[in-house]
N, C-alpha and C positions, 0 to 999 in steps of 0.2 A: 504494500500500500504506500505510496507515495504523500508525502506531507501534505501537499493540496488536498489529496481525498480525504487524510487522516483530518486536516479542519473542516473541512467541508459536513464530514460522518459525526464528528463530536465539535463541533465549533459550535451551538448552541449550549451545549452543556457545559464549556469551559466558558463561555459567556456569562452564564448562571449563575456560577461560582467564582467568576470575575466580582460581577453586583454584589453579592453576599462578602468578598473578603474586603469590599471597600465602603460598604456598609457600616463593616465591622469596624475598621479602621477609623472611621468618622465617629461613632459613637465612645469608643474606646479612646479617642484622643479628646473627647469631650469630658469623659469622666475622668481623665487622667488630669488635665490641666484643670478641673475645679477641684478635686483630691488633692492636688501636689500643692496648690494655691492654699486652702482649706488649715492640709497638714505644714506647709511652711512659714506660714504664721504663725498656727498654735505654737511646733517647737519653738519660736523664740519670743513664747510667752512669758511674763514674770511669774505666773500660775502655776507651780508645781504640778497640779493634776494636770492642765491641758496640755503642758508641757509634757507630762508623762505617758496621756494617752496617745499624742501625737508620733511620738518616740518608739514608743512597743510598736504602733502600726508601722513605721519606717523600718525597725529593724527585722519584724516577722517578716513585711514580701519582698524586702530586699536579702534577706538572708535565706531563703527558701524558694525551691524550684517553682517556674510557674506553672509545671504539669504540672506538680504535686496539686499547688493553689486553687489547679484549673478542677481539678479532680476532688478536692474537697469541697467547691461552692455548689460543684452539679450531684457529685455522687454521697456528702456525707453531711451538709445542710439539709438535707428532707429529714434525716433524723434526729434534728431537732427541729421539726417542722417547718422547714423554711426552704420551700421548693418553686426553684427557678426554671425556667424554660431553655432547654440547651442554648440556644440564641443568646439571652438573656446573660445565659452564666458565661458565655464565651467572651463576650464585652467584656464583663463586670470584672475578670480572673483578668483581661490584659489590663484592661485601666487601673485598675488597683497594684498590678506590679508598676507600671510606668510609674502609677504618681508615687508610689513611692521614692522612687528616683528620682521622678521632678520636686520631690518637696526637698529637696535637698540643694536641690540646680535655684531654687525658689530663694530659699535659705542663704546660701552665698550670694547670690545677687543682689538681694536684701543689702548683707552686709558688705558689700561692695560700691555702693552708693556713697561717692564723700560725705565725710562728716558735716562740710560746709554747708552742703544740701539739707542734712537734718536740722541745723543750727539756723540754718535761712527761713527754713518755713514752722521755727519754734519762733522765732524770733515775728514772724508775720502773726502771732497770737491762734494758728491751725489747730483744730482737733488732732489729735490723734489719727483720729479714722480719715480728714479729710488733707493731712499733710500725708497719710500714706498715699492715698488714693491720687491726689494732685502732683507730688512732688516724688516720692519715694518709688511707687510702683513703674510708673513710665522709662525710669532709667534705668531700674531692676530689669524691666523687661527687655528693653533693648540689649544689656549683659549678657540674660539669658539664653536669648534667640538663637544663637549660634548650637550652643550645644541640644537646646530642643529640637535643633533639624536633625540632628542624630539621635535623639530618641527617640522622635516619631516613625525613622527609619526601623528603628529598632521592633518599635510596636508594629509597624506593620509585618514586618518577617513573624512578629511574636503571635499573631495571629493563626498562622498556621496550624499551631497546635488543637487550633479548635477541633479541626477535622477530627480527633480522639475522642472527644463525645459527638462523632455522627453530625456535626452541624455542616451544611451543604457546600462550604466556602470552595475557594482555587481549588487548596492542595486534597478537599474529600474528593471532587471531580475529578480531578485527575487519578488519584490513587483507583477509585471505582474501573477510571476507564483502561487504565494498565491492566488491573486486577484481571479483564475480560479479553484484551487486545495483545498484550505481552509488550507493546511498543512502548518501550520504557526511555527513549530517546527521546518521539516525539513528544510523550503527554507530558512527562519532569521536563526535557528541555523548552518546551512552550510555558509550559509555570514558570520555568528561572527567569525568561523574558518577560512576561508577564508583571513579574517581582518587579523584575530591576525597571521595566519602564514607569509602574505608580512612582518607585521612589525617586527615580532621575529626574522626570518627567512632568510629574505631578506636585510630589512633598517636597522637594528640595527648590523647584522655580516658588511653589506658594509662602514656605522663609524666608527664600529673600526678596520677594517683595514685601513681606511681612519686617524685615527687618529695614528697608527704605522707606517703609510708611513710619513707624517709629522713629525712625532717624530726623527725619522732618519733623515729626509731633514735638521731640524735644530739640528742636534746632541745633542736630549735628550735621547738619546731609553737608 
């Protein structure tokens, strides 16, 4: 069978499972950036406890594989009553690893921010909440930016895994259509393209324009 036919015969169902791992990806980089956002401020609470809750959560899904994670929110939450929809737990198991990470990327960027910065808009008589949000957060962000285009890279490969609990994404498409065709050239080497053009293509050009929009908002461009 020749690669043409071989798309031709399964190019709707690598389609399929195209829409589901970018899906995935989108939801999973939603949850990841209000989690990492969330848990990077708690840690560098004066609050002992939110500080410690924030802390335990960083160091369990950074410290811990994300099959395992993947595999405890779908297969060992029902037994304590708390049952997700493979979908559902597929997102929720990568975001919650990423923000881990990002609340960390969060965290330094934070403190990263001149000190002048924070003294500038103490000095302007700012809340708290509205010298982070005006002054503090915008320059954090632009810090950050860089390394969150490689962890979003990150999350989307991270995605893969879903296919382990049966969710329809790329890599379950693909493995099915191997499973029955043996053509393990075409269906992996069309996934690996697949991969690498969201992340070339897609995640990497929307950084940095996301990082020239920032650049402007705080008048570095």
């Amino acid at each position: 069978m020749s690669y043409f036919e071989f798309l031709a015969q399964y190019g709707d169902r690598i389609l399929s499972g195209t829409l589901v791992t970018m899906l995935l990806t989108v939801l999973a980089t939603v949850l990841a950036v209000a989690v990492a956002l969330a848990a990077g401020l708690m840690r560098m609470s004066k609050n002992g406890l939110v500080s410690g809750v924030a802390t335990v959560y960083i160091e369990i899904f950074r410290g811990t594989s994300l099959l395992v994670q993947l595999y405890w929110i779908f297969f060992v939450l029902p037994l304590f009553g708390i049952t997700l929809e493979k979908f559902t737990a597929g997102f929720v198991a990568v975001g919650m690893n990423l923000g881990a990470y990002g609340a960390e990327l969060v965290r330094g960027a934070i403190l990263s921010v001149p000190k002048g910065q924070w003294e500038a808009a103490l000095a302007l008589n700012m809340s708290p909440a509205r010298r982070m949000r005006r002054v503090i957060l915008p320059q954090a962000l632009l810090i950050m930016l860089p390394s969150w285009g490689n962890l979003l890279i990150e999350l989307l490969k991270g995605t893969a895994l879903v296919a382990l609990i049966a969710v329809a994404d790329l890599m379950f498409q693909v493995k099915q259509i191997n499973g029955t065709t043996f053509l393990s050239a075409q269906t992996f080497g069309t996934a690996l393209i697949i991969y690498y053009v969201i992340a070339r293509f897609m995640i990497t050009p929307f950084m940095r324009w996301l990082e020239r929009f920032m650049q402007r908002m705080v008048g570095r461009a």
